[in-house]
Backbone as a ProteinNet text record, in pm:
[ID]
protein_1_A
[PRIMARY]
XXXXXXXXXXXXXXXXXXXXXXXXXXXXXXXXXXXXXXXXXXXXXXXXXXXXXXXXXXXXXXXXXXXXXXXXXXXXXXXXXXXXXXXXXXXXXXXXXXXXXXXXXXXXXXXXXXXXXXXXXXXXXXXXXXXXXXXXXXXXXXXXXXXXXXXXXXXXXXXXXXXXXXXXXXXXXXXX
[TERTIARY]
151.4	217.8	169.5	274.1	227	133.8	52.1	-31.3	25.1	-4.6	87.1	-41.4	19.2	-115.7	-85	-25	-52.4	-175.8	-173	-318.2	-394.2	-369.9	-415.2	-391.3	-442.9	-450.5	-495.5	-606	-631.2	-537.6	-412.2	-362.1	-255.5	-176.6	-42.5	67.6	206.3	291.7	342	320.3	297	269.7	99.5	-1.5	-5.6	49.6	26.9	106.7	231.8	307.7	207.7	151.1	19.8	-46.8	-121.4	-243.5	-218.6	-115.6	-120.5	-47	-33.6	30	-97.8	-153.9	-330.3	-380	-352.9	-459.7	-382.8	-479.3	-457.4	-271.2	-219.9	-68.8	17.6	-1	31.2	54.4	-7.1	-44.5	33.2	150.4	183.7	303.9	356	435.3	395.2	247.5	224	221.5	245.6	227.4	390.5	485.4	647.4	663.2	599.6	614.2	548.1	480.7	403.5	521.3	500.6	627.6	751.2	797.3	887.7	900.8	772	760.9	733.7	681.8	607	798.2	886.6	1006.3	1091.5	1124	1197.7	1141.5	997.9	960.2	947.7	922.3	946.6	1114.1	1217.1	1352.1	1391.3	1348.5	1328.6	1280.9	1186.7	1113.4	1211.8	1272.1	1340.8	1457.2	1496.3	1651.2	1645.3	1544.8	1525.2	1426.3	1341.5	1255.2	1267.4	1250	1276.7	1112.2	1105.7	991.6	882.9	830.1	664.5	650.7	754	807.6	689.8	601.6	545.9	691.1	659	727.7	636.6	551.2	468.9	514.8	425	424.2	362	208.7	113.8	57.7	-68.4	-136.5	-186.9	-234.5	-332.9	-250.3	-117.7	-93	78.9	129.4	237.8	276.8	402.3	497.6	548.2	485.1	502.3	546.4	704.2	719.1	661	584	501.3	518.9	542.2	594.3	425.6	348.9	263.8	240.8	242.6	275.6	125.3	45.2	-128.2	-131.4	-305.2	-326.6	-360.7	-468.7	-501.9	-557.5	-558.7	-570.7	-494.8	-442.1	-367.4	-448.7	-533.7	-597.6	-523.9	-524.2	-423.7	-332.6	-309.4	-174.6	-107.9	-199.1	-185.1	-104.5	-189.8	-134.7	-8.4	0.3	111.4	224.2	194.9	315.1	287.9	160.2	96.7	31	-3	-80.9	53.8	148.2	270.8	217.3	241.3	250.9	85.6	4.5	-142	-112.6	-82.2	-88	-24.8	95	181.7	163.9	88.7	42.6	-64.8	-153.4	-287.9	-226	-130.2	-81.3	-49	29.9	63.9	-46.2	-143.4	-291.4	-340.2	-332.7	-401.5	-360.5	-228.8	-110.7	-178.8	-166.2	-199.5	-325.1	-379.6	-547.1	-586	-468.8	-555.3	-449.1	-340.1	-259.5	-362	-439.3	-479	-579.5	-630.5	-782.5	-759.6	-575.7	-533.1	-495.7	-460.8	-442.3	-545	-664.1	-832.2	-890.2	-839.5	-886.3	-845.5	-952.7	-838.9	-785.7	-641.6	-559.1	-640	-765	-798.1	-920.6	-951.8	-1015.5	-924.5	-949.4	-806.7	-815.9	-1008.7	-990.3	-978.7	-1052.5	-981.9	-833.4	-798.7	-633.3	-558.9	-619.1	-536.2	-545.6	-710.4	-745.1	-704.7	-654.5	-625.8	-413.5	-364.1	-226.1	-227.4	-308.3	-264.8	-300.9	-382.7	-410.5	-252.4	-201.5	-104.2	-14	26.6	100.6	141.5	7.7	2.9	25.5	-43.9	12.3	127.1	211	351.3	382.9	425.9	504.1	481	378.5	357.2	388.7	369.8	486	588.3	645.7	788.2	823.8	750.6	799.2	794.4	702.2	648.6	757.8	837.8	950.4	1049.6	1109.2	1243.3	1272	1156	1063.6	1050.5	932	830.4	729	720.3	617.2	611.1	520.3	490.4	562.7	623.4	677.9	529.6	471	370.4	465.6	365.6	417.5	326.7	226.8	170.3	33.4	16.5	-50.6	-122.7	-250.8	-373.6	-422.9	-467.4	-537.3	-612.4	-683.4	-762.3	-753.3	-699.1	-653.4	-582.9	-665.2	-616.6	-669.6	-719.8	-762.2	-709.3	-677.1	-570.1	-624.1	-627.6	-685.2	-553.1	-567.1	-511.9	-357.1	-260.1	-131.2	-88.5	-55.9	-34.2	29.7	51.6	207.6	110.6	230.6	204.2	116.3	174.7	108.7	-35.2	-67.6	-230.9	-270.7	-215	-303.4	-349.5	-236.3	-263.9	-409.6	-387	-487.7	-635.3	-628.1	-762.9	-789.9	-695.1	-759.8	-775.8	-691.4	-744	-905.1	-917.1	-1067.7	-1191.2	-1122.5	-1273.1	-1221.3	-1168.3	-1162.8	-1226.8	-1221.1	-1250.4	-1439.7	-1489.7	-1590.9	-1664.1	-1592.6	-1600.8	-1651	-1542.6	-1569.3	-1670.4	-1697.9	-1822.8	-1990.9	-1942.8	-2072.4	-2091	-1950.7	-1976.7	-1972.6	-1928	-1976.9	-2079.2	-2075.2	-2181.5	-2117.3	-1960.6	-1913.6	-1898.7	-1883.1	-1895.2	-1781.1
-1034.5	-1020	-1131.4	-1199.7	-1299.2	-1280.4	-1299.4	-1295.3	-1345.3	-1296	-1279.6	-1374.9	-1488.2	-1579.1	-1621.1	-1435.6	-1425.8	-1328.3	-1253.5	-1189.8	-1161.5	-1090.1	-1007.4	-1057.2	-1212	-1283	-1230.8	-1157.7	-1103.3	-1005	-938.6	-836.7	-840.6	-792.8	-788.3	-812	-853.1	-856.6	-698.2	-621.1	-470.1	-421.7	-441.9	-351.9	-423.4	-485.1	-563.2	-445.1	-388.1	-306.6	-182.8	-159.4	-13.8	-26.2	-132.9	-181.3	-182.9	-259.5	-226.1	-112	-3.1	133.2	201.1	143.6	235.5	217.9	98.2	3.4	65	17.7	50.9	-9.6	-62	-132.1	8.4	105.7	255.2	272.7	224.9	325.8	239.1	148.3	70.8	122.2	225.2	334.7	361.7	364.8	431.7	279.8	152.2	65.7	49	96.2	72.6	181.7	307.5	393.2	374.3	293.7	251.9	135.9	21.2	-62.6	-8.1	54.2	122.1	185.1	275.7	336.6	293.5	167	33.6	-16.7	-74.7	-124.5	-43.8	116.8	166.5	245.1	196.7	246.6	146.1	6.6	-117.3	-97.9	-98.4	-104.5	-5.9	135.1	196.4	222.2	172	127.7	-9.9	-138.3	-232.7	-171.9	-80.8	2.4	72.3	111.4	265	233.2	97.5	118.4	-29.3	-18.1	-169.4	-233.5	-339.2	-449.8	-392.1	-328	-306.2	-202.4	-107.8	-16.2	102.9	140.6	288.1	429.9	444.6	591.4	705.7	812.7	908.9	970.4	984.5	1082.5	1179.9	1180	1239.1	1198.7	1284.6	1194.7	1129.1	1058.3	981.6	877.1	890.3	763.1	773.8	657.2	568.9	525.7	503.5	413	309.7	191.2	66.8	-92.8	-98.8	-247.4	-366.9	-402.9	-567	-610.2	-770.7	-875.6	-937.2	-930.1	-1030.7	-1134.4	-1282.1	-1362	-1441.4	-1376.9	-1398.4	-1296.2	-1307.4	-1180.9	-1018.8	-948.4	-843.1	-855.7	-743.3	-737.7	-870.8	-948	-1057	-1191.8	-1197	-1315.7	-1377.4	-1528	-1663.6	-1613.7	-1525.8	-1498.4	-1626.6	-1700.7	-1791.2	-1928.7	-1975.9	-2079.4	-2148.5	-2242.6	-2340.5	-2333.3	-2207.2	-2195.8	-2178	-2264.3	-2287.7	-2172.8	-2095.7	-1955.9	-1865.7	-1902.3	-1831.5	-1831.8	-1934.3	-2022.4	-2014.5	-2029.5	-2001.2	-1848.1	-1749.7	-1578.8	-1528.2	-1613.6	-1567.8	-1620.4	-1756.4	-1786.5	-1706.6	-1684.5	-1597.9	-1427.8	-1399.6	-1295.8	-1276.5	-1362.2	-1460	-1430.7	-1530.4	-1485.6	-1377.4	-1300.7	-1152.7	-1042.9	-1084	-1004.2	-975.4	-1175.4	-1210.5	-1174.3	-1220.3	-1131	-1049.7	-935.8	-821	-739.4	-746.6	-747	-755.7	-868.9	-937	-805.6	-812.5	-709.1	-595.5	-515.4	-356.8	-372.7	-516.7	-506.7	-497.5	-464.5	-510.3	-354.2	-258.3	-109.6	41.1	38.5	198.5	250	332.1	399.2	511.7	589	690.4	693.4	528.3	481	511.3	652.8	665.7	622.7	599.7	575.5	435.5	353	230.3	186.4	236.3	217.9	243.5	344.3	375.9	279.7	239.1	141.6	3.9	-54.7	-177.8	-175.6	-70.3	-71.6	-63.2	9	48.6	-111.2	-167	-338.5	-409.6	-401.9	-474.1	-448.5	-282.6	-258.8	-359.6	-325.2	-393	-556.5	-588.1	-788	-775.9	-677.7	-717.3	-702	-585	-507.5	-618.7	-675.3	-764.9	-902.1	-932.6	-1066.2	-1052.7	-980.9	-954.2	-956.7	-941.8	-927.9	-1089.7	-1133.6	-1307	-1410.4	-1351.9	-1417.4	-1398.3	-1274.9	-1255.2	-1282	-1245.9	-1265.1	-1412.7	-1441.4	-1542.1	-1431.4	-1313.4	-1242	-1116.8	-1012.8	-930.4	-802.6	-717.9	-603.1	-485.1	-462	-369	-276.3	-94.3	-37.5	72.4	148	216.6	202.4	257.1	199.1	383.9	396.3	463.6	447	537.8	521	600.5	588.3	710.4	689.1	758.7	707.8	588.3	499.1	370.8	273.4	270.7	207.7	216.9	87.5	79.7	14.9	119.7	9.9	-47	-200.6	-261.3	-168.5	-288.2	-195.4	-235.6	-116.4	-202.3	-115.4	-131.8	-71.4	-18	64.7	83.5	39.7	-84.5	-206.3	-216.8	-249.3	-272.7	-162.9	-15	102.5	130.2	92.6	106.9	-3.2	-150	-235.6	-153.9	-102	-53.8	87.4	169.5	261.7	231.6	80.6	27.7	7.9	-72.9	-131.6	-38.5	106	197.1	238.5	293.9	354.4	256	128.6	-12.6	58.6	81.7	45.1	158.4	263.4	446.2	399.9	362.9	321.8	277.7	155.7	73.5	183.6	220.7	310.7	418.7	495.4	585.1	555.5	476.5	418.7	288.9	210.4	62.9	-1.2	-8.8	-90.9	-212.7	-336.2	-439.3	-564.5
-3476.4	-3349.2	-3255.2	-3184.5	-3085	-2969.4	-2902.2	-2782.3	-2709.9	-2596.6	-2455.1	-2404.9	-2290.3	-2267.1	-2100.5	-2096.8	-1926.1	-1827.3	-1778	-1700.3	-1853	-1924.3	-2052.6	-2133.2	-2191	-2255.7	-2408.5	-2432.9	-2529.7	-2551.7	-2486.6	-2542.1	-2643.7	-2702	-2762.3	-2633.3	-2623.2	-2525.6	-2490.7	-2627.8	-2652.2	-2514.2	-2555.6	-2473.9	-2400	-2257.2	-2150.3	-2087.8	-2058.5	-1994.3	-2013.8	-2075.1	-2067.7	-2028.3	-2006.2	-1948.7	-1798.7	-1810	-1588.5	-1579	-1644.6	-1541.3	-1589.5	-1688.3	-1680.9	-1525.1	-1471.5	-1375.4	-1231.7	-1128.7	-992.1	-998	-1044.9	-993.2	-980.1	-1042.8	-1064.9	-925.9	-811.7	-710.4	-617.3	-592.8	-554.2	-488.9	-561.4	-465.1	-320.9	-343.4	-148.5	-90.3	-144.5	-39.4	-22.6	-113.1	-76.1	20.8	42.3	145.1	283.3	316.6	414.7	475.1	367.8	426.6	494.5	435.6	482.1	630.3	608.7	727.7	837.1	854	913.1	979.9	871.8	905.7	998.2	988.1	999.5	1142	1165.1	1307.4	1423.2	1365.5	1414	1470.5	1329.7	1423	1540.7	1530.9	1592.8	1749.7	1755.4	1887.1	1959.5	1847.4	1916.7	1947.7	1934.3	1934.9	2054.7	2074.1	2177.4	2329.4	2283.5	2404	2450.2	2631.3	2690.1	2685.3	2686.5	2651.3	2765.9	2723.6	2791.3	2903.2	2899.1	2946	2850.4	2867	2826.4	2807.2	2736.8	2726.3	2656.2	2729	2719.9	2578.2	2496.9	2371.4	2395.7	2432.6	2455.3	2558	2638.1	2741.4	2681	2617.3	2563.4	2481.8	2437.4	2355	2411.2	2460.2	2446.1	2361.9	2378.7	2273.7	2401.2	2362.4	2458.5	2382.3	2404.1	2272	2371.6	2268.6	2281.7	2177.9	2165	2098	2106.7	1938.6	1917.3	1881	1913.4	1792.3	1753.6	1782.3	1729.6	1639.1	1586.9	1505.7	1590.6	1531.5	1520.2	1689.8	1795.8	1953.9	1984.9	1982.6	2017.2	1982.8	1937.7	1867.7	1853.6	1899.5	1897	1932.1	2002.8	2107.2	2193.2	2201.7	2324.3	2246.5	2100	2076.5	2070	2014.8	2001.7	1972.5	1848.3	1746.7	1572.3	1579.3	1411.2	1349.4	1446.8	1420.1	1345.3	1397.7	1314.5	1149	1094.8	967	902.9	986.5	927.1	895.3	981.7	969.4	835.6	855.7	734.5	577.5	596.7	480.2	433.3	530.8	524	455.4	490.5	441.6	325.7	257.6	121.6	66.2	70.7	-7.1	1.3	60.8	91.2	-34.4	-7.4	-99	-260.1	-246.3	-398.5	-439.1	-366.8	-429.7	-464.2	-353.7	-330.7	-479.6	-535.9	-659.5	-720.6	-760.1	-850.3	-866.5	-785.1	-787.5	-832.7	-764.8	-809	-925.8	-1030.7	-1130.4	-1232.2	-1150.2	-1277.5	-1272	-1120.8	-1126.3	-1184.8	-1238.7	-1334.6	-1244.5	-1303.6	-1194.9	-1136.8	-1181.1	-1134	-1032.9	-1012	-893.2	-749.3	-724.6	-641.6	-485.8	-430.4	-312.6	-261.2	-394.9	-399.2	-422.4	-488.1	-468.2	-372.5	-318	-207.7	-71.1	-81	17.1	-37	-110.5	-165.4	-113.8	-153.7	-120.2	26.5	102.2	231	293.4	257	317.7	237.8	142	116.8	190.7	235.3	291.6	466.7	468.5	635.6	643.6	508.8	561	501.2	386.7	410.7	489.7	599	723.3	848.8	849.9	969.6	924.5	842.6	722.7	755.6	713.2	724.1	899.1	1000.3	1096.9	1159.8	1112.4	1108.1	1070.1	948.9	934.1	1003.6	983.1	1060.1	1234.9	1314.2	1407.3	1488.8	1410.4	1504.1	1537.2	1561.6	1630.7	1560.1	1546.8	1536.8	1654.8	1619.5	1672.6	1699.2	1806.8	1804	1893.5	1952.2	2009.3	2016.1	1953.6	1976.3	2094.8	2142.6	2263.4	2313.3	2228.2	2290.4	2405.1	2513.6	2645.7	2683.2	2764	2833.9	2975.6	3063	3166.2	3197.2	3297.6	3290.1	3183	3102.2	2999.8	2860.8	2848.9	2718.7	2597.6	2480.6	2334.2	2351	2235.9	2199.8	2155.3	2181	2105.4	1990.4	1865.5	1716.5	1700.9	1535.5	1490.4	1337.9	1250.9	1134.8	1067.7	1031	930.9	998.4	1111.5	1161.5	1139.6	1142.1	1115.9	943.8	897.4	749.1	688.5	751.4	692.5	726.5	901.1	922.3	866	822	742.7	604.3	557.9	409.4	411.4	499.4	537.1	507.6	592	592	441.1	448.4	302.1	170.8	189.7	120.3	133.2	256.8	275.7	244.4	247.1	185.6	26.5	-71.3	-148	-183.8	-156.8	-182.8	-116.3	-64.3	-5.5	-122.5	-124.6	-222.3	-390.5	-420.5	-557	-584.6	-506	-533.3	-576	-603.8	-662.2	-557	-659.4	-534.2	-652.8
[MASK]
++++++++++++++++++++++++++++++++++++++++++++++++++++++++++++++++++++++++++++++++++++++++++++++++++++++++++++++++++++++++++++++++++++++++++++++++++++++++++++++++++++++++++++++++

């Protein structure tokens, strides 16, 4: 039988399609449901709410549309234009890596998987807004009185609960 002399070089062309639904790629469903949910609350908010206008959910958290075209709290908010194209390339690689990595973890590494999709999820959803865009669509907007966290959307919530969960992981197994 011929050898396949792509990721799984040692395998059969066979056992390459078994091998990644053994592996974290299995779990890639919850990052198409995140995207999603990320897109369809983005159009949502541009449909329904005027530009920087608060509209009360709760006392404590707003739905307020802001246009980001920096990163994460508005980082390089200010620049030129190039921060566009650095973000989105940076996203690109993120993607790819972070694939690369869900393709090396057994599927039943479940809090890593889950923390590896929920980060893909978020640099696609904010990718995608980078292209079609120029800017990032945010809108959720936490407060305590007059004091406002940063405002983000889906995709930034998913990467930062990828992150802890990333870091859950590594605490609770040693894996590194």
């Amino acid at each position: 039988m011929r050898k396949s002399t792509y990721v799984y070089s040692d395998l059969t062309e066979r056992e390459v399609p078994m091998r990644l639904m053994s592996s974290g790629l299995r779990w890639l469903w919850l990052a198409v449901i995140v995207i999603a949910l990320d897109r369809i609350s983005k159009d949502w908010v541009v449909m329904h709410l005027a530009f920087f206008e608060p509209r009360e959910i709760l006392p404590v958290l707003n739905f307020t549309l802001a246009y980001n075209t920096g990163a994460a709290y508005s980082f390089l908010d200010s620049a030129s234009g190039w921060q566009h194209w650095v973000l989105g390339g940076l996203a690109v690689v993120v993607t790819g890596v972070v694939l690369v990595w869900l393709s090396r973890v057994p599927k039943t590494a479940w809090c890593l998987n889950v923390a590896l999709c929920l980060i893909i999820a978020g640099a696609i959803g904010n990718a995608c807004d980078r292209v079609m865009y120029g800017y990032v669509v945010d809108f959720i907007d936490f407060h305590i009185n007059s004091w406002h966290f940063a405002i983000f959307n889906v995709a930034d919530s998913a990467i930062s609960v990828g992150v802890v969960l990333l870091m859950i992981d590594w605490l609770r197994t040693g894996r590194r």
